[in-house]
N, C-alpha and C positions, 0 to 999 in steps of 0.2 A: 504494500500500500504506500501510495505516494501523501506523503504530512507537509504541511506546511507551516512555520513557527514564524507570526509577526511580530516580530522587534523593534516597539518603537517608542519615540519619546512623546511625552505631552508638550501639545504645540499653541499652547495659550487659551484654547479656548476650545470648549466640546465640540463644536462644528466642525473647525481647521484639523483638532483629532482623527473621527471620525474620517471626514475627507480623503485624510492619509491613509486611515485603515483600510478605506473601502477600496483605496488604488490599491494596496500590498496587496488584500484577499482576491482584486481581481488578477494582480500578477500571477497570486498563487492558481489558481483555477484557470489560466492560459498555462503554466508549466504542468500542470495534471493533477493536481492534488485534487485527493478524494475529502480530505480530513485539515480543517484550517483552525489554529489553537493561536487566540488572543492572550496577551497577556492581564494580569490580575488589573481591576481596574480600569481600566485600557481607555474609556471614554474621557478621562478627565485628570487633575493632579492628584497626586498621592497626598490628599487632603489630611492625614493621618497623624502629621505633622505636629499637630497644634492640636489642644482641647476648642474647637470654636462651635457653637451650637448653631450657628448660620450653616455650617458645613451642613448638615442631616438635609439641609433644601437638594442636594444636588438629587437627593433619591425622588422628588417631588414625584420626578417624571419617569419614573421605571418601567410604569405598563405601557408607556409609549413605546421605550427604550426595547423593550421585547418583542412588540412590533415589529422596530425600524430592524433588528439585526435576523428578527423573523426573513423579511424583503429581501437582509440582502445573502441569507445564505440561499432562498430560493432561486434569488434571480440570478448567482452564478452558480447554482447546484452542490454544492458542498457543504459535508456536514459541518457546523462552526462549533465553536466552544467560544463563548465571550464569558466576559467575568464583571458583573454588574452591582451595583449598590440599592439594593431592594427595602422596600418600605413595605411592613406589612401590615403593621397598622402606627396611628399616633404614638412615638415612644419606643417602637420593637421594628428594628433595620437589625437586615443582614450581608454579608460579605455572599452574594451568592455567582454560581457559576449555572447560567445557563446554557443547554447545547439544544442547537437546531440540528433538524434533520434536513435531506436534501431539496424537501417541498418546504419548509420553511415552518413544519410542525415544529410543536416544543416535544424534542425527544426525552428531557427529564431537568432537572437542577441540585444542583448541588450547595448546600450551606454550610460556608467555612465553620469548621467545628473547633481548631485550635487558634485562642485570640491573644495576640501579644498583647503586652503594655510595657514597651522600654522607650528609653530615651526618641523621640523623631517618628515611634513607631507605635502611636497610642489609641490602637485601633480600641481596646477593649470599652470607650471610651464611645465609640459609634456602632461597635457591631457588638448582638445578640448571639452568643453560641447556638451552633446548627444543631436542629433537633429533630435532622432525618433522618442520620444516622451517614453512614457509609456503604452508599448504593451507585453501587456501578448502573452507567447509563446505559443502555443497550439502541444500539443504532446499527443502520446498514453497512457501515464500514465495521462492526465490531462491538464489542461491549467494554466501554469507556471507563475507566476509575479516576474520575475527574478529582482532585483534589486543589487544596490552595494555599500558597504561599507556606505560612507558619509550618501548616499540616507536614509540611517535607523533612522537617527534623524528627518525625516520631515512626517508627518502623513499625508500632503498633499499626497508623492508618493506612500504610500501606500493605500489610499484611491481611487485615479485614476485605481491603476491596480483592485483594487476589484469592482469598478463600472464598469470595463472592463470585468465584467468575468474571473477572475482568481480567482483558485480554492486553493492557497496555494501560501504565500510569500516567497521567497527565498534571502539570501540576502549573497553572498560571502564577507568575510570582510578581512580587515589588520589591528589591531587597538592592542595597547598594553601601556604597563609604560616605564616612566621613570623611571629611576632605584631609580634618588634624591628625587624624589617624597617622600611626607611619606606615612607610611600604612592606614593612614584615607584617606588623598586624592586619596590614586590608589582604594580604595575601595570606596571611593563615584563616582569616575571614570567608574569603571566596574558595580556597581549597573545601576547608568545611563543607560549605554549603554545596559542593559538588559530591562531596568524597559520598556524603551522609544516602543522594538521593542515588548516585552509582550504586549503594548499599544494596536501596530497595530492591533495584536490578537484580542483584545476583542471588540476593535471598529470597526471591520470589519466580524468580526463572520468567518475568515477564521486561520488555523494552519499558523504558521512562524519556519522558519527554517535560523539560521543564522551558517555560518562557517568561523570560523576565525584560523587565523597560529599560530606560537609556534614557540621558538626559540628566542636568545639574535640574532639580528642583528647590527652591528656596524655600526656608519655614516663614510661614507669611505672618508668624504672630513676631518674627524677627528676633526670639530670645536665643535662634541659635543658625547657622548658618546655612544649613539641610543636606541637603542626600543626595550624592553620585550616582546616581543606577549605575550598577558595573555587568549589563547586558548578560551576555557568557550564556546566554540562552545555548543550550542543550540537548542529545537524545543519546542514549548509552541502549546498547541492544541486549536481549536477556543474556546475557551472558558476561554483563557489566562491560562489554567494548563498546567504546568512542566512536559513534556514527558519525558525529555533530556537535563542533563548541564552537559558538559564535565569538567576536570578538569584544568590547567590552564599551563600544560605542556606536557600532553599525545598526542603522536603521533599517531596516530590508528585512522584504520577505527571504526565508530561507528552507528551500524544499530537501525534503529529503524521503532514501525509500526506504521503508522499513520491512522485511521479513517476518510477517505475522504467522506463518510458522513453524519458527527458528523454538519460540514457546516451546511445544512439544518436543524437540530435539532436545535440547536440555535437562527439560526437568527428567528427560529417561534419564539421561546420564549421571545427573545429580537432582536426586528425587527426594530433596528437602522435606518436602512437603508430605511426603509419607513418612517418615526419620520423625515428625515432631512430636515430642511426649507430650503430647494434650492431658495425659494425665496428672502430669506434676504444674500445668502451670498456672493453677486456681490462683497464685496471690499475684498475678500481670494485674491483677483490677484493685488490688491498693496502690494508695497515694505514696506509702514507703511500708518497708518491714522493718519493725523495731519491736 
């Protein structure tokens, strides 16, 4: 299957966004892509920044917003994956991931279930913990384990979606430097965050695909100087090899094919997943063992 992974920066304003995405998606879908995967947030700035209660307006408009990406996965045929800022009533927004199908049905959505709250990164602040749980999307190219950003450090949620039958992780992200940081620390930063989700790869015997944004964003409340996105958008194939690392500023769509199923070749040969002692592992669901 041919994927496509749009890397791109916020460009001032939801419109001029948007614009650009819809050129990438349609790049991607003239190079063949069946499968077009937005980055976290992707319409707008990584508002997340600052505690600001003006920020919850951007969700005003989300059942348009599902709409408009309804349109456009139908009018160039590909299944999408956007990652939207959902209202669902006065008070209760969530980080959600919705995926079109290739008529432009809603194939399912996903709600970011793991919420930071660190320095520049205070979502917990605007987003409600997901309460669907960890359900892979089932669509005509495949059955999706859409996940989002945070979620990529926990091997627990990627574990749950591959015991669900999903055939390929997906993980939209926002994550970037400080500027003050130094160069060892943004690099032991970025290794991390690669090393973690190559992880899920190989302990699951299925491909990972992560996309993440580009772009200096400013913190608008000004207490602090904001966020590098350091791109490096990514796909590692089940077998934890390097299909795809982007670079850590390129805007551009980026296609790539992946062997859907390489899966089954694998897990014959390392079959994890029969190996695990589901009997001993009752205390994964405390907070600590002491």
């Amino acid at each position: 299957m041919k994927i496509a992974l749009i890397q791109q920066k916020f460009h001032g304003s939801k419109e001029a966004t948007n614009a650009k995405t819809i050129e990438l998606i349609k790049q991607a879908k003239q190079g063949g892509a069946e499968l077009v995967v937005c980055q976290e947030l992707h319409q707008m700035q990584y508002f997340c920044q600052s505690e600001d209660t003006a920020f919850f307006d951007l969700a005003n408009e989300w059942e348009t917003d599902v709409k408009f990406w309804s349109e456009v996965a139908r009018q160039n045929g590909v299944v999408l994956v956007t990652s939207l800022f959902e209202k669902r009533t006065a008070g209760l927004y969530h980080n959600t991931a919705f995926v079109f199908e290739k008529d432009g049905s809603v194939a399912g959505k996903y709600r970011k279930m793991h919420i930071p709250d660190d320095p520049l990164f205070y979502e917990k602040f605007y987003f409600t913990p997901g309460d669907i749980g960890f359900e892979p999307i089932q669509t005509s190219v495949g059955k999706l384990g859409v996940l989002v950003c945070w979620d990529q450090w926990y091997p627990e949620a990627a574990r749950l979606m591959a015991l669900k039958g999903a055939e390929i992780l997906i993980y939209p992200t926002a994550i970037g430097w400080f500027d003050g940081d130094s160069d060892d620390e943004k690099s032991r930063q970025l290794e991390a965050w690669v090393a973690v989700q190559r992880g899920h790869a190989v302990a699951n015997g299925l491909p990972v695909v992560a996309v993440n944004r580009v772009g200096f964003e400013p913190d608008s409340s000004g207490v602090a100087d904001g966020i590098r996105f350091w791109g490096n958008s990514f796909v590692f194939g089940a077998q934890g090899e390097q299909v795809l690392r982007a670079d850590s500023q390129s805007e551009q769509c980026f296609l790539v094919d992946i062997d859907m199923k390489r899966s089954e070749e694998v897990r014959r040969i390392w079959p994890f997943l029969r190996d695990r002692r589901i009997d001993a592992y009752e205390n994964l669901t405390k907070r600590f063992i002491d």
